[in-house]
C-alpha positions as CSV (number, residue, x, y, z in Angstrom):
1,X,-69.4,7.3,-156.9
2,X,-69.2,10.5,-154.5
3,X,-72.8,10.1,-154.5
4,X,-73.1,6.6,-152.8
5,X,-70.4,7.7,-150.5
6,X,-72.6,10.4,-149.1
7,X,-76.0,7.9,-148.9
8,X,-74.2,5.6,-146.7
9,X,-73.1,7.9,-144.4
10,X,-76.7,9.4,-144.5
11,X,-78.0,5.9,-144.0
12,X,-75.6,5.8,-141.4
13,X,-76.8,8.7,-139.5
14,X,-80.2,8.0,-139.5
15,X,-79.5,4.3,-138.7
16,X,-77.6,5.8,-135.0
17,X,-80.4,8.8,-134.9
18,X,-82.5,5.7,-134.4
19,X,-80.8,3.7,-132.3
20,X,-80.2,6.6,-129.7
21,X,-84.4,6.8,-129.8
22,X,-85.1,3.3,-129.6
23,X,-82.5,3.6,-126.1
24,X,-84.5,6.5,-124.9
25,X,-87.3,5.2,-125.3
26,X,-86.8,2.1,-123.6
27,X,-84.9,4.0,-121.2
28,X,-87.7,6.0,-120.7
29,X,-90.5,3.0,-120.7
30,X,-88.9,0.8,-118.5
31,X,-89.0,4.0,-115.5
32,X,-92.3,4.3,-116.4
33,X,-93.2,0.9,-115.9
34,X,-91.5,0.4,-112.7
35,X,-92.9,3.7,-111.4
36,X,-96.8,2.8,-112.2
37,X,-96.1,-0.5,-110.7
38,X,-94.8,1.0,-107.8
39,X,-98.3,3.8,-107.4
40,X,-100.5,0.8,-108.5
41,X,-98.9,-1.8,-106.0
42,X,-98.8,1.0,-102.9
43,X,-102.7,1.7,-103.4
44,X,-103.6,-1.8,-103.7
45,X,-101.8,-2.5,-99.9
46,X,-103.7,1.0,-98.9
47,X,-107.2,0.5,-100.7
48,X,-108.3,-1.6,-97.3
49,X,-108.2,1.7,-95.1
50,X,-110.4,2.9,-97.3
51,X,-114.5,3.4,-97.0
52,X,-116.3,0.5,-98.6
53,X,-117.6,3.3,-101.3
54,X,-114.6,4.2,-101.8
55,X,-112.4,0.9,-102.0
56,X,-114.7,0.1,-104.7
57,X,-114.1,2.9,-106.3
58,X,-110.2,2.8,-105.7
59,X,-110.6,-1.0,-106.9
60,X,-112.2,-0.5,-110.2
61,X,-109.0,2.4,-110.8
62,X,-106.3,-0.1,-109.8
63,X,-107.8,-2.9,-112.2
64,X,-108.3,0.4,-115.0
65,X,-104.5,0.9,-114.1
66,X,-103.3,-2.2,-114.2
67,X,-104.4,-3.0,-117.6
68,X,-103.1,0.3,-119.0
69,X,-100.0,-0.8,-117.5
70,X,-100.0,-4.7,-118.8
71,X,-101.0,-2.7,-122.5
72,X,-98.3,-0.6,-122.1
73,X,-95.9,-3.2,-121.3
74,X,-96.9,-5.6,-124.7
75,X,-96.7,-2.2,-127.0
76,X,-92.8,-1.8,-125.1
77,X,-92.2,-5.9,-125.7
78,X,-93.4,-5.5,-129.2
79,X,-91.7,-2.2,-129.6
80,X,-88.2,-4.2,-128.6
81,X,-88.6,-7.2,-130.6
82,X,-89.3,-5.2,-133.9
83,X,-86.5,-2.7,-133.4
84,X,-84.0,-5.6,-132.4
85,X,-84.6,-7.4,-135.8
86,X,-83.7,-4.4,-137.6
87,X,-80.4,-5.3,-139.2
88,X,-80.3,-2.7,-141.7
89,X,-82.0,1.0,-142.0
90,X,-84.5,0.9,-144.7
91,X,-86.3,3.8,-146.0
92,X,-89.5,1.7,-146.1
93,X,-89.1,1.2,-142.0
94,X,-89.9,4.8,-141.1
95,X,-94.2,4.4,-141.4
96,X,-94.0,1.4,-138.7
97,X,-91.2,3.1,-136.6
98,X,-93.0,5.9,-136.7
99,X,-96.7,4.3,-135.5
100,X,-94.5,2.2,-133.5
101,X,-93.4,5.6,-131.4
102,X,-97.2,6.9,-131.5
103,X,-98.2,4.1,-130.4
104,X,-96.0,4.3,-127.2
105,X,-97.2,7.4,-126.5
106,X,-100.6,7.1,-126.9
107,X,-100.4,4.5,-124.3
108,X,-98.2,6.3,-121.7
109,X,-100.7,8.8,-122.0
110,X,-103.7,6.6,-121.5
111,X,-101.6,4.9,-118.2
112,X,-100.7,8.7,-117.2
113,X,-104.4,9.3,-117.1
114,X,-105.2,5.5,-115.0
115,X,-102.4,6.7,-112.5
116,X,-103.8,10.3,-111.6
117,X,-107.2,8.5,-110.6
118,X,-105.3,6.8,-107.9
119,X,-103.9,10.1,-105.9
């Protein structure tokens, strides 16, 4: 059973190669979060020195920002909850973990894009 022997420990390594990705990326998601809080809360106090054409304007991005934020933050949430029920490494996991991370990045990049209309 040299065979099985080797699976595990293949299992194994992929199961940790995972779980060192999940922690970066939750690593990574909850700076991003605090850090587009952070942008989006600073311009909403400044928005009011602003020119009425422009605080409109400045508005409509926080609110643009703000919902790429709370979208990013459900996609995290969900991203946690399904990797924490993992209990075992299955083969038939890597399609969802996979959309799962895609996912994630698709929104970052849609908050990155919210966020540069605010500097």
């Amino acid at each position: 059973m040299p065979h099985l022997k080797g699976w595990r420990r293949s299992a194994s390594g992929i199961n940790d190669n995972l779980l060192r990705k999940w922690f970066a990326l939750n690593k990574e998601s909850d700076s991003i979060i605090k850090s587009a809080q952070l942008i989006i809360d600073q311009q909403s106090e400044q928005v009011e020195s602003y020119p009425q054409d422009e605080r409109e304007y400045m508005n409509t991005c926080i609110e643009d920002a703000q919902q790429q934020l709370n979208l990013l933050k459900e996609k995290v949430k969900f991203t946690k909850q399904f990797a924490g029920d993992i209990k075992h490494y299955d083969i038939s996991l890597q399609h969802t973990i996979d959309s799962l991370e895609e996912d994630y990045v698709r929104e970052k990049y849609k908050l990155e894009d919210a966020l540069k209309e605010l500097k």
